[in-house]
N, C-alpha and C positions, 0 to 999 in steps of 0.2 A: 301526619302532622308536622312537627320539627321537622322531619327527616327528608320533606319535599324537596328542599333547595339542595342537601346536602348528597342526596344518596341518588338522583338521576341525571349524572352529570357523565356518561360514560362517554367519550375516552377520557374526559378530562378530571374524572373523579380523583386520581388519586394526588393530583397535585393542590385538592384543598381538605383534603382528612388523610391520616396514618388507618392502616389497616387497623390499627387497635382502637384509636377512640372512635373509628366509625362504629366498631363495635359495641361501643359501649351507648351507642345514639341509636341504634339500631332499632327500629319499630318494636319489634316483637322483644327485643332484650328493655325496652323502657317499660314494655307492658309486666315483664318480671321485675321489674323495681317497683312498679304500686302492687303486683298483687306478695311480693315478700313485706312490703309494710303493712297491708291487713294480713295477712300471715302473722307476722309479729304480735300485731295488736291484740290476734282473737286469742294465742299463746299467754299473753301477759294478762287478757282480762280472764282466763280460764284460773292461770297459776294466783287472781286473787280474789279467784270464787264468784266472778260476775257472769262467767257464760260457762258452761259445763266441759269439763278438758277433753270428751268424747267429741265435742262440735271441735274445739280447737285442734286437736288431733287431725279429725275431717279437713280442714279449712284447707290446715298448712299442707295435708297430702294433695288436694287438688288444686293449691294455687301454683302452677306448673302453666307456662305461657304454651308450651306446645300442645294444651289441652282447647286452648281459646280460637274460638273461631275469627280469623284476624279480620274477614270480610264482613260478619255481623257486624263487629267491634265499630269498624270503620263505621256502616250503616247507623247504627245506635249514637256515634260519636256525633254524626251532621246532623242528628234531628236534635239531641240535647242540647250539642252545645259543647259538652265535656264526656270525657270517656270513662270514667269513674264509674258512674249510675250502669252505662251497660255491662261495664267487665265485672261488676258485681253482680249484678244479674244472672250473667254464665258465671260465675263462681259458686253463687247459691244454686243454681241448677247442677251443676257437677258435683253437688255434696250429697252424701247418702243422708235419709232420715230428714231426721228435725234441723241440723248442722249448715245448715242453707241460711238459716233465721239469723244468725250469729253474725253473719259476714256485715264487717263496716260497724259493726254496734258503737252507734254515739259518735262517731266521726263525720266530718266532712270532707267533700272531695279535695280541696284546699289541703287538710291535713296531708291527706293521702299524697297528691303529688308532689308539694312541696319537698314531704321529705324521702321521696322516693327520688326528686331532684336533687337533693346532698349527698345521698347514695351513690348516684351518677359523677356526682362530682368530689365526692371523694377519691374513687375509683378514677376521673380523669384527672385531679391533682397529682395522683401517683405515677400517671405513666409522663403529666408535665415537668414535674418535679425532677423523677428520674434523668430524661433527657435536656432539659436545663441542665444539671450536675454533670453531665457526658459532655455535653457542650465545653462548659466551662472546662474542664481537664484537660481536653482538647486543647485548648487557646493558652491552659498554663505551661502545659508542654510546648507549642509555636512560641509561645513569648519568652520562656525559658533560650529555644534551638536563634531565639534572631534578638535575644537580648542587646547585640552589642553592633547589629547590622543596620550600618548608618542609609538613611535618605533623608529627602527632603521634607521638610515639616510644610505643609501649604495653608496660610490662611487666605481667605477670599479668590479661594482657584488659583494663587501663587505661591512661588516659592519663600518660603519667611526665615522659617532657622533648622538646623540639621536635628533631626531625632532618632529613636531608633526604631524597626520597625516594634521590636518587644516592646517595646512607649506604648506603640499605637496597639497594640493588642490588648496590653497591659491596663488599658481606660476604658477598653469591651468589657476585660475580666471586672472590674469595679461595677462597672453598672450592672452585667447582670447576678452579683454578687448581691446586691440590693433587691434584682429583685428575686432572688431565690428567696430570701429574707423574709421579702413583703409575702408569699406563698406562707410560707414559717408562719408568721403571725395572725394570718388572715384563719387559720385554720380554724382555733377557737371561738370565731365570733361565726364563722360560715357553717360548721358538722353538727348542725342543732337541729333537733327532733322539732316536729312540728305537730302540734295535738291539742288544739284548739277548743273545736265541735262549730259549732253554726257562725257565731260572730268571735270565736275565741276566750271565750269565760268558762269554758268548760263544763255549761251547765247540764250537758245529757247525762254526763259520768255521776251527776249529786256530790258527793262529800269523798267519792275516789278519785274525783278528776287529776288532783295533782299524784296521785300514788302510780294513775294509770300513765300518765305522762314521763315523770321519772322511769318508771319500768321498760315503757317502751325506748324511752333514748336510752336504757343498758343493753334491754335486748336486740339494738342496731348496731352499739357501740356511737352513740352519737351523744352531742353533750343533750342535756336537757335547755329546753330555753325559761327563762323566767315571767316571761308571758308573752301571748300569740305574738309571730308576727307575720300575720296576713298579709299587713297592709304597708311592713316594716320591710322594705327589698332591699337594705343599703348594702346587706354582705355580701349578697348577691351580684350587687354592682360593686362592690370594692374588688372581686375576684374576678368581673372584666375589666376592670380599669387595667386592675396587674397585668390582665392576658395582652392588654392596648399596649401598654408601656410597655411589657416584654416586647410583643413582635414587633413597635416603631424601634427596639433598640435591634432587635432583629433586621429590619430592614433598613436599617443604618449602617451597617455591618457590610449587610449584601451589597449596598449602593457604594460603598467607601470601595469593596471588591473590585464591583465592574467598572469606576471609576481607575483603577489602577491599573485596568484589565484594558484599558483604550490602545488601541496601535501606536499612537503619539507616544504612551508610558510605560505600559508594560514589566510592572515590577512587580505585580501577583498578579495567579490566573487561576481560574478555575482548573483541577486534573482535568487530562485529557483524556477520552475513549474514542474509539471511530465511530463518528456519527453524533455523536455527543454535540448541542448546539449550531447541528447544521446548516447552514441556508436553502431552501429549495430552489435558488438558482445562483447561490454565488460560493463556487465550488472552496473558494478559499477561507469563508468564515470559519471562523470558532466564538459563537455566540455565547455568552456569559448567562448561560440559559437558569441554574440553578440562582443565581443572583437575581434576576428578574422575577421568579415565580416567588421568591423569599417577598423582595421589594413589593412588588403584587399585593399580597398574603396581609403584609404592613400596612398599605393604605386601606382592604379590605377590613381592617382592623380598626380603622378610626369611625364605623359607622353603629356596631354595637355599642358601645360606650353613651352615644347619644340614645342608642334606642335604652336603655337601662338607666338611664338619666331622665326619660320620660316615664318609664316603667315605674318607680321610686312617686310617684306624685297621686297614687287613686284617692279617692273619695269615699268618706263613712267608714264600715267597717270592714271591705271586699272591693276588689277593683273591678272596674267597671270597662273593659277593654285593655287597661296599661297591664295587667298578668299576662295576656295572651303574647305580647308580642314578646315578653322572655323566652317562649317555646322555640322563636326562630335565633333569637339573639345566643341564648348558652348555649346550644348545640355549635353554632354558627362560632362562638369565641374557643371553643374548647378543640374545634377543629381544627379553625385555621391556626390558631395559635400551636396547634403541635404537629400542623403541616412544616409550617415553617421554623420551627425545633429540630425535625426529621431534614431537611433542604439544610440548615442552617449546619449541621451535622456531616451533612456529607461534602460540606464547601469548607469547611476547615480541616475537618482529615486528612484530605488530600491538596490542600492548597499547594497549590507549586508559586516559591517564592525567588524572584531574581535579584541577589545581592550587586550583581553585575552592571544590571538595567538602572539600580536605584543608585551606582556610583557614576553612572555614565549621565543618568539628567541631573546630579548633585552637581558636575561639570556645567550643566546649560548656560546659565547666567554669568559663566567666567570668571569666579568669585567670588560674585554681588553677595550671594547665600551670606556669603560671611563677616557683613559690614558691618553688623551689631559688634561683633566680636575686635573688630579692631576698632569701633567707636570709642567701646566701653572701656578700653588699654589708653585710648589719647584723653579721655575724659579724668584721666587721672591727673593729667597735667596741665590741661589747656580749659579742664571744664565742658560738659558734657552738649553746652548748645552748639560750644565753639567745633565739638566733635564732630557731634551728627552733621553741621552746613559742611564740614571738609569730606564727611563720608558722603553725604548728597550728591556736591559737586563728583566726586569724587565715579561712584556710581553711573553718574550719570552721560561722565564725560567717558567711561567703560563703554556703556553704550551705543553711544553716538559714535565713536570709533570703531568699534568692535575689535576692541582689547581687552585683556584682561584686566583685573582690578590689580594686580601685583604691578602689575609694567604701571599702571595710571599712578599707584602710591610712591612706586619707587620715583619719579617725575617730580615730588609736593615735598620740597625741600622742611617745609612744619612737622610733615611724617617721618622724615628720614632723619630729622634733628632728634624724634621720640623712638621709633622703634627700627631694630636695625634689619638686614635684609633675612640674617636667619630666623630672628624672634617675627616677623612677617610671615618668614614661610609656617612657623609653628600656629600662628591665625588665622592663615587661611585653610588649614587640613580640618576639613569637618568634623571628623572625628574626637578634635581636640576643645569640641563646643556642643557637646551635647547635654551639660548640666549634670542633673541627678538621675536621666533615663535610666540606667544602667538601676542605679539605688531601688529606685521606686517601683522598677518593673520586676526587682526580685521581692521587696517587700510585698508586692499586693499580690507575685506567685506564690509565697511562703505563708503568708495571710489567707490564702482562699485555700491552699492544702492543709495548713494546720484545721481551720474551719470542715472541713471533708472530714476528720476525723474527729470531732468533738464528741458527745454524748449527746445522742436526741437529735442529726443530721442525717440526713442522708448522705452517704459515701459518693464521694468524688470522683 
């Protein structure tokens, strides 16, 4: 089922799942998450005197997926339609006695997989959760070690005003600081039992339906929901949206990487290993290989979201086609999403950073970088338009020469009436115009490590 796309990709498997959530998508491990929720059920309607604890007993000892024959299953799944109906069928058949009868009582397959799909993802929440917070520490630590390591700030693929690299890391840690958060929140609207019965009114259960419902969301550990929602997919889509928005900020990351990773730039790189990003014919590459499968991972990313924005719209009381295509979509988000968690993890641990590289193109433009900064010094006395046209020309005529902006200022006898040749040289050191980098990249380190440690967070 789900697992088509994700689990027969071999060699290239392991760059869209982690060894662990494939596991958790894994055929036979999803067929243990519906038969532990009619396990459950037959537990809870026993413990309130609706089916005999001797059948519940039975149920829960044989609902064991290494019991199920995966090939019937499969068989039974293409003629119904759904896999529900036949794995209950082997479930009542591997029960001794009467305890066969019991399985499913009053449920619908709907019930069953839905919340055997919170089960999945609660369990995938944890290992995303966790390596999101590994992530982020990571990156507090880099933006801590380059806090104060000046480059170039680029807007529009140029050079604009000096930053620091900790700046630039320090606006990774804020966003996914937000969305570890959205994870946080989404929790209590997403880990809700599902127990319905035929259109969601509970009417098999009579006058236990809500007793049996609460029961069951304690004995999963899931909240209870306040009624069905079959037809209700939004939480479901709010916790791909979050996986979307994670991995485009993941792959925003990567791309900023292999953009600084260019031969022209060269001021972060991916660690090197031998063989690590190699060309099969051009002996000299080092291809920013982990940056790509990330970037990859990203745009793979944008295509679930639509599919669960369709999924979200069935008709009456049951969806009629929009459920099924969630089977490929959350396997599909909970993958790639902590592929590129895993990739995203091992490009920051080892990033190798050139302070060296980033002071040498800070150089390129002879200057220029720094024409805000002595705009903003002439603006104090000549006014700010009168500034900018002397720093324009000024720029410009650096240029066109190819001189430096020092030699072209010291020339402009209005400049040298305002500022003198040492208070010049102190406006052109990049270093001396980097604003509140420094402030802001300790605050938002000091803000997401306090955060790591709060009550009720996962540890950083």
């Amino acid at each position: 089922m789900s697992n088509a796309l994700l689990l027969r990709l071999d060699p290239l498997i392991d760059m869209y799942a982690t060894p662990e959530m494939r596991a958790i998508f894994d055929a036979r491990k999803q067929v243990q998450y519906w038969l532990d929720v009619e396990a459950a059920l037959a537990r809870v309607q026993a413990r309130l005197g609706l089916i005999p604890t001797s059948a519940a007993e039975e149920i829960s000892r044989q609902a064991r997926a290494e019991a199920i024959d995966m090939e019937k299953l499969h068989n039974g799944t293409q003629l119904v339609g759904y896999p529900i109906l036949p794995l209950i069928q082997q479930l009542a058949d591997l029960c001794e006695g009467e305890a066969g009868s019991y399985v499913h009582w009053g449920a619908t397959t709907q019930d069953i997989m839905d919340t055997a799909v919170i089960l999945q993802l609660r369990d995938a929440l944890e290992y995303l959760t966790r390596d999101l917070n590994t992530l982020i520490n990571i990156l507090c630590s880099l933006a801590q070690r380059h806090c104060r390591t000046v480059m170039a700030g680029r807007t529009h693929g140029q050079h604009a005003l000096p930053i620091t690299f900790g700046f630039k890391v320090a606006v990774w840690i804020d966003e996914l600081r937000r969305h570890s958060e959205r994870f946080e929140q989404c929790r209590p609207r997403l880990l809700r039992c599902q127990l319905g019965g035929a259109v969601g009114t509970l009417a098999s259960f009579g006058s236990n339906g809500w007793k049996i419902h609460q029961a069951l969301a304690e004995e999963l550990r899931l909240n209870p929901a306040p009624i069905a929602w079959h037809t209700a997919r939004d939480s479901l889509c709010e916790l791909v949206a979050i996986c979307s928005m994670l991995s485009a900020t993941l792959g925003k990351m990567a791309n900023e990487v292999a953009s600084l990773q260019k031969t022209e730039v060269a001021e972060v790189s991916e660690s090197f290993v031998p063989g690590k990003g190699s060309s099969s014919t051009m002996p000299q590459k080092r291809n920013p290989i982990l940056c790509e499968i990330v970037v990859g991972l990203a745009r793979l990313m944008t295509q679930p979201i639509s599919t669960m924005l369709a999924a979200m719209m069935p008709e009456h009381e049951r969806a009629m086609g929009e459920w099924h295509i969630e089977w490929i979509a959350i396997p599909q988000t909970c993958c790639f999403t902590a592929a590129a968690l895993h990739y995203s993890i091992a490009i920051f641990n080892d990033l190798t950073v050139s302070p060296e590289a980033m002071q040498k193109n800070l150089a390129l433009t002879h200057g220029n970088i720094m024409a805000e900064a002595i705009q903003m010094r002439l603006a104090i006395h000549i006014g700010r338009h009168r500034a900018h046209e002397l720093m324009y020309e000024a720029c410009l005529l650096a240029d066109q020469r190819g001189q430096s902006l020092r030699a072209i200022l010291l020339e402009m006898p209005e400049v040298r009436s305002i500022i003198s040749e040492s208070e010049l040289d102190y406006l052109l050191e990049p270093a001396n115009y980097i604003g509140l980098a420094v402030e802001m990249t300790d605050r938002i380190v000091d803000s997401a490590r306090k955060e790591s440690h709060s009550p009720g967070r996962s540890a950083i």
